[in-house]
N, C-alpha and C positions, 0 to 999 in steps of 0.2 A: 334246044339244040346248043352244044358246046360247041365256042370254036375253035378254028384250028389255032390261033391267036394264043388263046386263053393256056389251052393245053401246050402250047411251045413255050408260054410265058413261067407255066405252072413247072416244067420240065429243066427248065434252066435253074429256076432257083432249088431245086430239090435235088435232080440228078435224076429222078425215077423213069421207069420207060414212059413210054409214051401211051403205051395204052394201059399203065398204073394210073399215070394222072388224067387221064379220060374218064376211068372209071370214078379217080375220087372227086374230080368236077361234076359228073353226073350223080354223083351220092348228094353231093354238097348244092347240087341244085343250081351251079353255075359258083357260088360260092368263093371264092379264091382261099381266105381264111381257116374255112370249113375243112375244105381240100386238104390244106397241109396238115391239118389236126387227123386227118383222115390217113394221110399218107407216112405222119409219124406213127400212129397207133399200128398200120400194116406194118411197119419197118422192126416197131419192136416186136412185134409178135413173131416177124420172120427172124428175127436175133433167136427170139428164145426155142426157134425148134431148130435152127443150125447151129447152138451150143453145145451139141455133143458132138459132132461133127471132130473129125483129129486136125489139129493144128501141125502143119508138116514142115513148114514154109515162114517168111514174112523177112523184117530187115530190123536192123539197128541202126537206129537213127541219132540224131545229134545236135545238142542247141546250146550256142554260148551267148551268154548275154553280152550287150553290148559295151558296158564295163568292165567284163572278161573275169568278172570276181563271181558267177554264177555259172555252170554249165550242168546237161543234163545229157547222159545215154538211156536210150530206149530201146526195149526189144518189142519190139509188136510181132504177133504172130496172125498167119491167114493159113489155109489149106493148101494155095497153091503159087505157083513162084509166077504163072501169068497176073495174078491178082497183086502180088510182093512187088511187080514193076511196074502197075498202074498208078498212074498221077493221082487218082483220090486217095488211095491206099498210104503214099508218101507225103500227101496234103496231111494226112488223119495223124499221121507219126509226128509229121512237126508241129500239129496244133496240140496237140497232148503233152509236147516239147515243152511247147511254151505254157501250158497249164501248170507243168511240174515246177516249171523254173519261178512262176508267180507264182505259185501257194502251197510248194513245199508238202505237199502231203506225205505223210508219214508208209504209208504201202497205195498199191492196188486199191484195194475196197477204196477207201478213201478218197483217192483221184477219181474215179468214178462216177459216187456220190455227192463232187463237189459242182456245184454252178461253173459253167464253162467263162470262164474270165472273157471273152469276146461276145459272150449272148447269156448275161445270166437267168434267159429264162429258159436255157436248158442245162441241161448236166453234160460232163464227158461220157456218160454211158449213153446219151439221147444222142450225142456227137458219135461215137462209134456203132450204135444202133441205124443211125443214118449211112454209115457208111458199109454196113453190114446189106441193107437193103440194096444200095446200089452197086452192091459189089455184087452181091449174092454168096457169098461165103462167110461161115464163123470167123471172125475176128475176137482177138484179146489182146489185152495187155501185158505182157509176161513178167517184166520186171522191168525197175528201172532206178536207178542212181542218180541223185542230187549232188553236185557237188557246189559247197560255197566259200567264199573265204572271208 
C-alpha cells in the first residue's frame, strides 16, 4: 500500500498529478527513486506525442547577469496563453535563461542537448520534457539571443 505521504512527497518534487505519482509509486513498488525514473520516462514520451501540437502562444523572457556584461532574450513557446501565465511555464523560461547565459550555446539543438547547469544529470530538454508533463502542452524553444561584452 502506497501512502498518502509518499505520493504528496513524490508530487512536490516533480509537479505530477497526484494520481501520476500514485501510479508511478505502485509501479516502483513503493520505490521513491524508481518513481521518478518512471515519471521522467512518462513525461518524455508525453513531450513526444504533443510535439506536433501548434505553438500559438508562450513569452519572452529575459536574463541579465549580474555583472551586466552578459544578458539573454528568450522566446519560449506553449499552445496557450493560460499555460504562457503559469509560474512553471516562467520558472522553465528563466532556467533556460540562465542555461543560455552559462554555456552560450550556439542554436536550439544545442541548448537542449546540453546538461542543465543546475542538475547535470539531466539536459534542457529532460528540464522542458518535465515541464511539458506538468503543464500538459507542447512547449519549445523558439529562439533565443546571447548577448556579451
Amino acid at each position: 500500500m502506497i501512502s498518502a505521504e509518499a505520493v504528496k512527497n513524490l508530487r512536490a518534487k516533480t509537479g505530477a498529478s497526484i494520481i501520476e505519482c500514485k501510479k508511478a509509486l505502485e509501479e516502483a513498488e513503493g520505490e521513491e527513486q524508481k518513481a521518478l525514473e518512471i515519471l521522467g520516462r512518462r513525461g518524455a514520451a508525453m513531450a513526444e506525442k504533443k510535439a506536433e501540437r501548434q505553438i500559438k502562444a508562450g513569452l519572452v523572457d529575459s536574463y541579465i547577469h549580474t555583472n551586466g556584461k552578459i544578458g539573454v532574450l528568450l522566446e519560449l513557446g506553449c499552445e496557450t496563453d493560460f499555460v504562457a501565465r503559469n509560474e512553471n511555464f516562467k520558472n522553465l523560461a528563466h532556467e533556460l535563461c540562465l542555461q543560455i547565459s552559462a554555456t552560450n550555446p550556439q542554436n536550439v539543438e544545442e541548448l537542449l542537448a546540453q546538461p542543465f547547469v543546475k542538475n547535470p544529470e539531466q539536459t534542457a530538454q529532460d528540464l522542458t520534457n518535465e515541464a511539458v508533463g506538468k503543464l500538459g502542452e507542447n512547449i519549445k524553444v523558439i529562439k533565443f539571443v546571447r548577448f556579451e561584452i
